[in-house]
N, C-alpha and C positions, 0 to 999 in steps of 0.2 A: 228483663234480662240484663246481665252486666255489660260493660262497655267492653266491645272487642276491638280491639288496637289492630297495628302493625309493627308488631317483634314475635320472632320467633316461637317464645316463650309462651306469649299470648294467647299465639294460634291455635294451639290446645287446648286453649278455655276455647275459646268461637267451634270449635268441631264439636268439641261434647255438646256446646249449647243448640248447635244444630240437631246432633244425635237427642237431645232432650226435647225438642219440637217435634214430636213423634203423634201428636194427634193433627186430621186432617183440616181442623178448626186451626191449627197454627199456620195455614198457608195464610191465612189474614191479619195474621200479627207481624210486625216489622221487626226481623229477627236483630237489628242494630240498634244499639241506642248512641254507637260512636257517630261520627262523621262521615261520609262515602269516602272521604278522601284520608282514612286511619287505615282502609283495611284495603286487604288486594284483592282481586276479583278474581285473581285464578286460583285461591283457595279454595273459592268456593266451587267453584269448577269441577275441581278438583275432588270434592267433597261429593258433588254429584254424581260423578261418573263413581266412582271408589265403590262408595255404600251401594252403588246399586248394582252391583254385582250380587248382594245379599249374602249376609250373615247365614251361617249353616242354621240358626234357628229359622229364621226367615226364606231362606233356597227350598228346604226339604220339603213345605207346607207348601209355599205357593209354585216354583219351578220342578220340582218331585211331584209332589200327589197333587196338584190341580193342573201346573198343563202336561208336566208330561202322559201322566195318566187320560186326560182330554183327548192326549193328540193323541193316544193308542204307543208311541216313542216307548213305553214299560208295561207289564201286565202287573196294575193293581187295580182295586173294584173301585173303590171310593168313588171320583166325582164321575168316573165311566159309568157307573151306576144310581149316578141321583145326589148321592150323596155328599155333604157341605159340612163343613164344620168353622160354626162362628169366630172361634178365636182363632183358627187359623187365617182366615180371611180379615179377622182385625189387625191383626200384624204386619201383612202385605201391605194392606190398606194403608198405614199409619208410616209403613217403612215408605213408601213412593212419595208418599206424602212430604215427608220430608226431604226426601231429593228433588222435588220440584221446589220445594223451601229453601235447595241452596243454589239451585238453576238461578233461581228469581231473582234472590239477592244478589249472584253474580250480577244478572242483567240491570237491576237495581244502583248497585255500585256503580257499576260503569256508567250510565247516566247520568250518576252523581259526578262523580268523576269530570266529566266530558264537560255538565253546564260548569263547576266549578272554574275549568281552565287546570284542573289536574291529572286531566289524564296523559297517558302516557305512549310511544308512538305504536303500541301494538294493542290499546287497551280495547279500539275499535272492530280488531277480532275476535279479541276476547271475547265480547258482547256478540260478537257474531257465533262463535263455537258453543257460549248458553244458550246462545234461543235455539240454535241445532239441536241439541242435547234436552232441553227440555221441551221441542217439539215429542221426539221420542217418547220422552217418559210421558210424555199427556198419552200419546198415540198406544202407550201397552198399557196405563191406569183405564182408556177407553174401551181399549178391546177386551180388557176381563170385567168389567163392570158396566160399560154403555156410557148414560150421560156422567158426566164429570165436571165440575168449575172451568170454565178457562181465565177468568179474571180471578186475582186473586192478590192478596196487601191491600185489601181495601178497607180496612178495620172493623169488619162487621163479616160473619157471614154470608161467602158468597154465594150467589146465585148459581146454581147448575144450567150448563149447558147440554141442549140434544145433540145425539151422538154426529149430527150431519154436522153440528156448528162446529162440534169438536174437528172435524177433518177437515172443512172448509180453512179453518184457522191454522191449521197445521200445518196444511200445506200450503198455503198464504206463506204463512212467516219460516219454512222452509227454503223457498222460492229466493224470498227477501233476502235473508243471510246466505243465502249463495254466492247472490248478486253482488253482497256488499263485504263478504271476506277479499283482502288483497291481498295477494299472495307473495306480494314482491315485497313484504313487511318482513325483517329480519330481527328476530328475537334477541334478548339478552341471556347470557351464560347461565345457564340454569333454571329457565323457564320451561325449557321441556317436560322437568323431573315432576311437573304440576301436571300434566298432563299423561295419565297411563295409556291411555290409549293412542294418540296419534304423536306425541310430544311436539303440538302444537304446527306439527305440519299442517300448515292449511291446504295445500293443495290435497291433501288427504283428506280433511274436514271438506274441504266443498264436494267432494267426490261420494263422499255418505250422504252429504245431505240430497245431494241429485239423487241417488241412487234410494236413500230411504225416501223420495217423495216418490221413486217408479212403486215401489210397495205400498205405499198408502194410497196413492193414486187407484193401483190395481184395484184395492181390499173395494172400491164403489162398482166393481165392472157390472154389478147383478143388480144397481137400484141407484145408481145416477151413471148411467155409461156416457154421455157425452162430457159431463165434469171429469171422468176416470179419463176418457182419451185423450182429453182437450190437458190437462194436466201430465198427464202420462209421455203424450208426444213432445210437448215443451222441455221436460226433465230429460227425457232421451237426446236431446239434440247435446245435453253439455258433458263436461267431463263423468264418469262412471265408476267405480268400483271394477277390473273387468280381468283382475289378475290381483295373487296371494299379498302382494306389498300393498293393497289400498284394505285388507280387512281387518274391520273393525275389531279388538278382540284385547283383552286386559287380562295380564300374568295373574294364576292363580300362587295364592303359597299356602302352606298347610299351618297347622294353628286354631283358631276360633274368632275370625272378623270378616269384615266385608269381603276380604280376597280368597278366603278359604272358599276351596271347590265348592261349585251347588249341588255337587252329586257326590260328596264326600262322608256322609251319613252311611256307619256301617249297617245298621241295620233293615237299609234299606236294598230289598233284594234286589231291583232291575232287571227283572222276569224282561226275558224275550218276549213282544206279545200277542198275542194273534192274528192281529194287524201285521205286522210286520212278518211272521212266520211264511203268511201266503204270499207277501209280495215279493219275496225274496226266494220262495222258494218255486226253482227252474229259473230263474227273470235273467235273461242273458246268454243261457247255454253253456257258461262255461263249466265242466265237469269238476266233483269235486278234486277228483284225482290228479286231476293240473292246478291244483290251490296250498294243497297236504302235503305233508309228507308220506312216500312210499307205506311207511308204513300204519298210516289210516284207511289205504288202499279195502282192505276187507272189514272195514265197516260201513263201508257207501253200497246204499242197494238200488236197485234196477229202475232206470227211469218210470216204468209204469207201477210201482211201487205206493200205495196209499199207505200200507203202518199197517199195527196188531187191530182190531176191533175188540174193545170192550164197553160195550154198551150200557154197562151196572154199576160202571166205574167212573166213565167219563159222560160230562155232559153232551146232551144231543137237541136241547130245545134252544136253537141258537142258530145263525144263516152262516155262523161260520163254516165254510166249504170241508174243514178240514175233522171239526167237530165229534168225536167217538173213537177219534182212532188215536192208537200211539207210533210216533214215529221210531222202529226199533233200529236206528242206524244212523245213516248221514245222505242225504239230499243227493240225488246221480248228479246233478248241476243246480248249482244256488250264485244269486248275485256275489261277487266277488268281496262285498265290504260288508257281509253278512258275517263269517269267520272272524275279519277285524273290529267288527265289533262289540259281537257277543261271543263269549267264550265255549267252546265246547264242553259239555262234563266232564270233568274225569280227565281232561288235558292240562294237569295239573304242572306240569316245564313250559308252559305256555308263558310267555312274559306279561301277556294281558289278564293273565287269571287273577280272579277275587279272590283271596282268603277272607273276607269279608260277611260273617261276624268274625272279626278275628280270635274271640274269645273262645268261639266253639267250633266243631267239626265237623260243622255239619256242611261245609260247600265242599268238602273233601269226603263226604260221604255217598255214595254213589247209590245204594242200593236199599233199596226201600221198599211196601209191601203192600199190594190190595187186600183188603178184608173183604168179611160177611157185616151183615149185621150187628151180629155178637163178639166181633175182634177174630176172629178167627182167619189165621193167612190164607189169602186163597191163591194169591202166586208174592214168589217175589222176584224184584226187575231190577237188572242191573242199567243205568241210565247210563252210565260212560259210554263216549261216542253216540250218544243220539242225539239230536235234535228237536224238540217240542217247545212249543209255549207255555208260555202258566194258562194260568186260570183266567175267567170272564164270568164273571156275574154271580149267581145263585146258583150253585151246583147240588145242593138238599142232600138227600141221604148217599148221591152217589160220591159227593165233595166227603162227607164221615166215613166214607168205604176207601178212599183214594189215599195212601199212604206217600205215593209216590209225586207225584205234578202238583200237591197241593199245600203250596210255600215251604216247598224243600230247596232249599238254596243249592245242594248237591245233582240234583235232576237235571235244571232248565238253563241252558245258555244265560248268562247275564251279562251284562254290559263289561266291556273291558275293563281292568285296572285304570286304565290309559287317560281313563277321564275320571277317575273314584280316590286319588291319592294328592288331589290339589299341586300338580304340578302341570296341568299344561292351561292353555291359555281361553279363557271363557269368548266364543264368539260369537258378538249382535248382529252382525252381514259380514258377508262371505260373496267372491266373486260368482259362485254359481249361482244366488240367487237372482243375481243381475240378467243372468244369461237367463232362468226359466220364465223371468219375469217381461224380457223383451222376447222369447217364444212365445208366449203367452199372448203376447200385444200383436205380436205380428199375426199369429194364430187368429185372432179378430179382425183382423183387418188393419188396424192402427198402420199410422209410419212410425219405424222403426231401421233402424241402422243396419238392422243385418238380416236374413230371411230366417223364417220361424225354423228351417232343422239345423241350419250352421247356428243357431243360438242356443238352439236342445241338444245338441251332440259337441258346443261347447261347455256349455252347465254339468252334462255326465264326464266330460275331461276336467274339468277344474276337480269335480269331488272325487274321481277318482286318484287326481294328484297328489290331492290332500292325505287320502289313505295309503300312499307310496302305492299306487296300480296305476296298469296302462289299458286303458280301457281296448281297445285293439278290437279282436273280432266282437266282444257287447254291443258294438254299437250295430251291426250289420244281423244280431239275432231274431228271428222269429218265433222262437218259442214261447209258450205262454204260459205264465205264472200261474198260480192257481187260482186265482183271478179271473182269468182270461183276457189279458194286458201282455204283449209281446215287447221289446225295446226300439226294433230296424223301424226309423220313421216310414220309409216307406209301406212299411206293413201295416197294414189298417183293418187285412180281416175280420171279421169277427169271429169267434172260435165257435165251434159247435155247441149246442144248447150241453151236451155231455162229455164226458171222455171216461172210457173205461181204464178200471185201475187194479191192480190186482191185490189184495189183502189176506188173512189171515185172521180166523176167532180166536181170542186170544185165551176163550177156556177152552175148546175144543181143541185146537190146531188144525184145523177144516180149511183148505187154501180155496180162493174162491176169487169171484171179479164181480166188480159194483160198477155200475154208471154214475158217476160223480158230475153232480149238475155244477156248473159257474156260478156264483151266487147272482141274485140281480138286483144290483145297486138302485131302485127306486130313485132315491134321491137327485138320479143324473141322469136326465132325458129319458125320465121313466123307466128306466133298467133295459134299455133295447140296445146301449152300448156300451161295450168295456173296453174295446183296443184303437180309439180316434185320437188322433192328434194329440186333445186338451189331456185325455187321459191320460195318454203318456208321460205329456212333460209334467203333470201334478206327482202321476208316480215317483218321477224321477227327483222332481223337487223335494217329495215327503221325505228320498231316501235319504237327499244330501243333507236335509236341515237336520239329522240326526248326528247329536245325542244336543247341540248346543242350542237350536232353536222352535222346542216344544210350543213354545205359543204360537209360532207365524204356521207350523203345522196344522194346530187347530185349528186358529182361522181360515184358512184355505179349506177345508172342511167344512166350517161352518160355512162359506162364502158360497160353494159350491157342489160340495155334496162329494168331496173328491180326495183322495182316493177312497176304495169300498172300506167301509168300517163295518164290523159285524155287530149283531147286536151283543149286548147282554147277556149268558144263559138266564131262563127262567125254569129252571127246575122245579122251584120255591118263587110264589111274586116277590118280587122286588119295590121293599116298602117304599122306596126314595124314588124309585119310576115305577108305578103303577099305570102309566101308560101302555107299558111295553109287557104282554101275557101271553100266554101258551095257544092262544086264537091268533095271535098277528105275528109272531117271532121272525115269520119267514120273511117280511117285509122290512125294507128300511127308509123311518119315517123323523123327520124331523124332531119330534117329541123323544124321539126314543136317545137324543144324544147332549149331555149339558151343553147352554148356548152363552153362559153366562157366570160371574160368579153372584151371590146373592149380595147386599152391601149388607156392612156390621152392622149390628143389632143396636151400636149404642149411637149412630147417625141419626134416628129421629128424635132422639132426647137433644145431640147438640145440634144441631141443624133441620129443625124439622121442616122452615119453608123448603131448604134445602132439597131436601128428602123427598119434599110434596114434589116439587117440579121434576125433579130425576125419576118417581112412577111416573108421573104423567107422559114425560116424553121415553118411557120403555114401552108405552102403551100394552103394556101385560104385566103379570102380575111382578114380584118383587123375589122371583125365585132360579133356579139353574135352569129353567128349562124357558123362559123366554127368547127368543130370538134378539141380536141387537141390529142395529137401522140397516148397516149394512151386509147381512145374514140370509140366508136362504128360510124362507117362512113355512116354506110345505115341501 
């Protein structure tokens, strides 16, 4: 590589040549061939945090269709349904890659730096806010793929490490750089501008890195709990994330680079998704009528209200609770940040609304048609003011009959504007998360700072702040989502194995009442509980990490089975999960949800010891459906 200086002018070359170190064989190469003491360390810095924001080619593939689809955050089939696609996953792969490529160097230089005798009197943070920063990026390369390198510039192929080594190191050298950022260090005029995200406030950097070591700490609670507590308690005792001025989070701008939005892709729809349909729908008790305006008053229908039944149309081989029906209207009471941030159809003066494909008219199209067989209309529906999810899975010949729900951009809520036009600002941690994550701990037993409901009825004030609401009477509700998950900590009931609901056939017009069973979450304490404590505050966490943190969603999922995910439809097997068939649908089993992403296809050609050691310690096979170290197995 060419020699990268310090001038300006320069700096341009050293970025591309980072941006050109894009395979994960380049973490072994020594990206300088100048001197440590030519170049500056907060370029590089600077260079890590940036890129990893991801390029809209890179955002739409791995943070769009692999986690936020994983965590259930959108309704698309892909990896919710098995399904991987190589080159997508080589991109990610290769783009982290080289953000730990410029973490390192930061850390690199400053070493240099330091034995020379040329560093500089803040250069000692610096190296403090890389190793923060590329703790991080090991910790989310970890959590989609399992083992990973942790040594790396060693001129050869490195060695992969197991995913426990990975977290042991992490949170080691988290710990470390805490300890040793000083805060009483004052910067020069214009080193901020190298830093997007805290502008080199340290006391803001030590406060993520405590707070991102409470999360990584958590992610062991199901398979090393005394390392998760022993860890977890330590990072609790010191400064925190625990209000909007410490979260982490880097301006978007529109364009085509690292800063451009990750959910700026217009063609991608961001389906409301079934997952989220039921948790939001009732969770809170507040009416929609106290949300709307006056005049959406007569599209909201009656709290015992199930939808139209059309069972020819829509898929019904699925645990989702809600499954066959259409919702013809608006929810008698929904979570209050359900509105803000999926757009209703057809609420086209909304200031969150998509026009998104902009090129065509179809999210301005409202009304759409179920067939037969042979194309023939068998009704048509007008979607403005209702409410439904997209699609799940394999829907077979009833998805070829479904004119309406089936990736009609005009039908289904989709996520606001708010976050699809690259102007607002992309967030890694947020003060709520702090809050569910010491409920959480305290909920175990752990010491923690504050008692587990004044942490969970802080975490629902913080995200409610964020979406300009006042959480007020949500926090005191008992009613139960369609889940059967209420909000009031104190309420712990369990809801009745049923509840009746009253519907409509929707060829007939035959009005009628069904007993709608709760679905039963297997995966968490064997499905005998849906409204304790832990389930709450995961609810409540899954609700807040939305739309900006689809990965820690999954993982919390994967960790513990939490919140309920539905399956699949299996109308049709499901080539990509063939685990999950029309004999076991009703259950929800670990196989049946990706655990992992698969690693590129071209890692055992450059890396094959590499490769050999990363199966071995996945101890299963080299595909989406392995569980990783710290994961729920059954």
């Amino acid at each position: 590589m060419k020699n990268a200086i310090k001038t300006p002018g320069l700096f341009l070359t050293t970025g591309l040549l980072l941006a050109a170190c894009n395979n994960f064989e380049d973490l072994n190469v020594d990206p300088l061939a100048a001197s440590g003491d030519q170049v500056q360390v907060e370029y590089f810095i600077n260079s890590a945090i940036v890129n990893a924001q991801m390029n809209p080619d890179v955002a739409e593939r791995s943070f769009v269709l692999y986690w936020k689809t994983a965590a259930h955050q959108q309704e698309d089939e892909g990896l919710s349904s098995g399904s991987v696609d190589d080159g997508w996953t080589a991109a990610y792969y290769n783009q982290v890659a080289s953000w730990l490529n410029a973490a390192n160097s930061a850390i690199q230089i400053a070493n240099e730096q330091t034995a020379n005798g040329k560093a500089k009197a803040y250069t000692a943070n610096l190296m403090q806010v890389a190793r923060i920063w590329r703790a991080y990026l090991m910790s989310e390369m970890s959590d989609n793929f399992g083992p990973v390198p942790v040594a790396a510039f060693q001129g050869t192929n490195p060695d992969f490490s197991d995913t426990k080594a990975v977290y042991y190191y992490v949170l080691e050298e988290l710990k470390d750089a805490s300890a040793k950022l000083d805060v009483s260090v004052v910067n020069p005029s214009g080193l901020s501008q190298q830093d997007p995200a805290y502008g080199y406030d340290y006391a803001k950097w030590k406060k993520y890195a405590n707070s991102l070591r409470l999360r990584l700490a958590m992610r062991l609670s199901e398979v090393d709990p005394s390392k998760a507590k022993a860890e977890f308690e330590d990072a609790a005792k010191q400064e925190l994330i625990t209000d909007m001025s410490g979260t982490f989070k880097v301006q978007e701008k529109q364009g085509w680079d690292a800063l451009t939005g990750v959910m700026s892709r217009e063609w991608n729809p961001q389906f409301l998704s079934p997952t989220l349909f039921n948790i939001y729908f009732g969770l809170g008790g507040v009416p929609t009528t106290a949300q709307l305006p006056a005049s959406m008053a007569q599209y909201v229908k009656p709290a015992n209200w199930m939808g139209v039944r059309y069972e020819d149309h829509f898929a019904t081989a699925t645990n989702d609770p809600s499954a066959g029906y259409w919702f013809d209207g608006l929810p008698y009471a929904i979570d209050p940040r359900a509105y803000k941030a999926f757009i209703i159809p057809g609420d086209f003066n909304n200031e969150g609304f998509s026009n998104y494909p902009s090129w065509t008219t179809n999210a301005k199209t409202t009304k759409r048609t179920l067939v037969d067989d042979k194309g023939a209309v068998v009704q048509t529906i007008d979607a403005a003011y209702t409410w439904n999810p997209g699609i799940n899975g394999e829907w077979g010949a009833k998805g070829s009959r479904n004119k309406v729900s089936y990736y009609f951009a005009g039908t289904i809520p989709r996520l606001s504007q708010q976050f699809r036009g690259s102007q607002s600002q992309r967030i890694f941690f947020a003060p709520w998360e702090t809050h569910f994550l010491l409920a959480e701990a305290a909920e175990r037993g752990w010491s923690t700072p504050t008692s587990a409901q004044k942490a969970y009825e802080a975490g629902i004030a913080s995200n409610f702040s964020y979406w300009g609401l006042t959480a007020g009477s949500y926090l005191t509700s008992e009613d139960y989502n369609r889940v059967g998950t209420s909000v009031s900590w104190t309420h712990t009931a369990e809801p009745a194995a049923t509840h009746t609901m009253s519907y409509k056939n929707g060829y007939t017009n035959q009005a009628s009442t069904v007993a709608v069973a709760y679905p039963t979450n297997n995966l968490y304490k064997n499905g005998a509980v849906k409204n304790d404590h832990l389930t709450k505050i995961i609810t409540q966490k899954y609700i807040a990490q939305l739309p900006w943190l689809p990965l820690e969603a999954w993982s919390d999922q994967r960790r513990l089975g939490l919140p309920f995910f539905e399956n699949p439809a299996v109308e049709n097997p499901l080539v990509d999960l063939p685990a999950l068939t029309k004999s076991n649908y009703m259950k929800s089993e670990v196989a049946f949800f990706p655990q992992r992403l698969k690693y590129p296809s071209s890692l055992p050609n450059t890396n094959a010891k590499g490769y050999g050691q990363a199966l071995g310690f996945l101890g299963g096979k080299d595909n989406a459906f392995t569980p990783l170290w710290w994961a729920k197995k059954q």
